[in-house]
C-alpha positions as CSV (number, residue, x, y, z in Angstrom):
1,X,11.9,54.9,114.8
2,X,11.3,53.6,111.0
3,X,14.2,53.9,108.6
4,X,14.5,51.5,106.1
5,X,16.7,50.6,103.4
6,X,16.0,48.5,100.3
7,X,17.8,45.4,99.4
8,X,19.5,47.3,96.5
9,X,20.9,50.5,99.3
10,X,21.9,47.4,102.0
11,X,23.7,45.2,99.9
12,X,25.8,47.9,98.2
13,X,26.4,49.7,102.5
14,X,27.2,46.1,103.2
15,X,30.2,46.4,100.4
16,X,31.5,49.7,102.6
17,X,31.3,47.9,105.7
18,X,33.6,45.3,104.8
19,X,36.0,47.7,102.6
20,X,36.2,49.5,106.0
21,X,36.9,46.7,107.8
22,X,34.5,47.6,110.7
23,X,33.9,45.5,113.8
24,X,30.4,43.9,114.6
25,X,29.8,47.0,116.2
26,X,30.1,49.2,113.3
27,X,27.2,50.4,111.1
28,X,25.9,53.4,108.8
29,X,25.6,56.8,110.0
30,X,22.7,58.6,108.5
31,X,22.1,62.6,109.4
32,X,20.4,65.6,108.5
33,X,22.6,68.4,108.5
34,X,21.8,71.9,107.6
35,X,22.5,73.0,104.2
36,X,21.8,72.1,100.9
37,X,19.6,74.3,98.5
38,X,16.5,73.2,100.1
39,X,17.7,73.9,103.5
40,X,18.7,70.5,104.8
41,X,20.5,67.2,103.3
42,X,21.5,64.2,103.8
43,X,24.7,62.8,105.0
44,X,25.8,59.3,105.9
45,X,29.0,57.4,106.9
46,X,30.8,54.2,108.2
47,X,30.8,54.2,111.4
48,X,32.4,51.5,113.8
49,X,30.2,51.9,116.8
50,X,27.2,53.9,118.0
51,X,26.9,57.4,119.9
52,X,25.6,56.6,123.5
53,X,22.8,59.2,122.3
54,X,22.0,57.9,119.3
55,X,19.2,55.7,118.3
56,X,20.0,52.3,116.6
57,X,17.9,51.0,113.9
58,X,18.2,47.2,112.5
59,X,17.0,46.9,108.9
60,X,18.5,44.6,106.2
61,X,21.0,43.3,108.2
62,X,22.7,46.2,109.0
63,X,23.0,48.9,111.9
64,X,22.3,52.0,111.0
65,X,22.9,55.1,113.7
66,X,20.8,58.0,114.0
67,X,21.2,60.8,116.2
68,X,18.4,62.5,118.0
69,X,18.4,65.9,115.7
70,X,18.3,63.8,112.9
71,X,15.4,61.2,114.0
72,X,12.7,63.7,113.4
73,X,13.4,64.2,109.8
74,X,14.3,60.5,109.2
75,X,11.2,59.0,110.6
76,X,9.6,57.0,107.7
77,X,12.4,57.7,105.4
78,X,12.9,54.7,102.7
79,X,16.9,54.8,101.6
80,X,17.8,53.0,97.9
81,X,20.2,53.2,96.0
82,X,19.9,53.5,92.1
83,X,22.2,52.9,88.7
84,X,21.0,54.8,86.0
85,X,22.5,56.3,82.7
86,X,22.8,59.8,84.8
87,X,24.8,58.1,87.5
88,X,24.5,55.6,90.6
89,X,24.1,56.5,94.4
90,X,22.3,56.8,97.4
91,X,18.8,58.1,97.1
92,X,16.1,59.1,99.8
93,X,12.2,58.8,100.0
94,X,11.5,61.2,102.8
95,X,7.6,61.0,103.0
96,X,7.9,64.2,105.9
97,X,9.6,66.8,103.5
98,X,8.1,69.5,102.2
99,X,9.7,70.0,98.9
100,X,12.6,69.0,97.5
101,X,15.4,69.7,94.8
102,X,16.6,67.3,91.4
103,X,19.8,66.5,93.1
104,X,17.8,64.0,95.5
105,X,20.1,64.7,98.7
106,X,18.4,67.6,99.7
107,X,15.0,68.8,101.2
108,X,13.1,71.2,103.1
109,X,10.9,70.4,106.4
């Protein structure tokens, strides 16, 4: 699997990790949950070890845990994160959706 995140999206994941306080084990959660107004979103999370099920993915230095539902919407997916005058956060190049809405966290498939 190919997920990546840019130096911007790791560095600032990096500051939750250790805010959290998590073990070497520990890493970001990323999922695709129902819901959103385009039908699906994004979710993510700190967590301090991977799912036996779920895939693990290196990129900038970090862990990041997938589960298997999630994989097939995450496959090629770029993850940055952004500080503009409208706000700062997490945002998601999902080169697999089908359309998408102005918030940025959700899509359809």
């Amino acid at each position: 699997m190919v997920l990546t995140l840019t130096e911007t999206a790791a560095s600032e994941v990096k500051k939750f990790l250790e805010t959290e306080n998590v073990g070497n084990d520990g890493g970001l959660r990323v999922r695709v949950v129902p819901g959103g107004c385009s039908g699906f979103q994004y979710a993510m999370n700190i967590e301090e070890a991977p799912q036996a099920t779920d895939e693990v993915v290196e990129t900038g230095g970090l862990k990041v845990f997938v589960d298997m539902f999630s994989a097939q919407y995450l496959e090629n997916v770029q993850i940055d994160y952004v500080n503009s005058v409208m706000g700062s956060g997490f945002t998601f190049n999902n080169p697999n959706s089908g359309g998408g809405c102005g918030c940025g966290s959700s899509f359809s498939a």
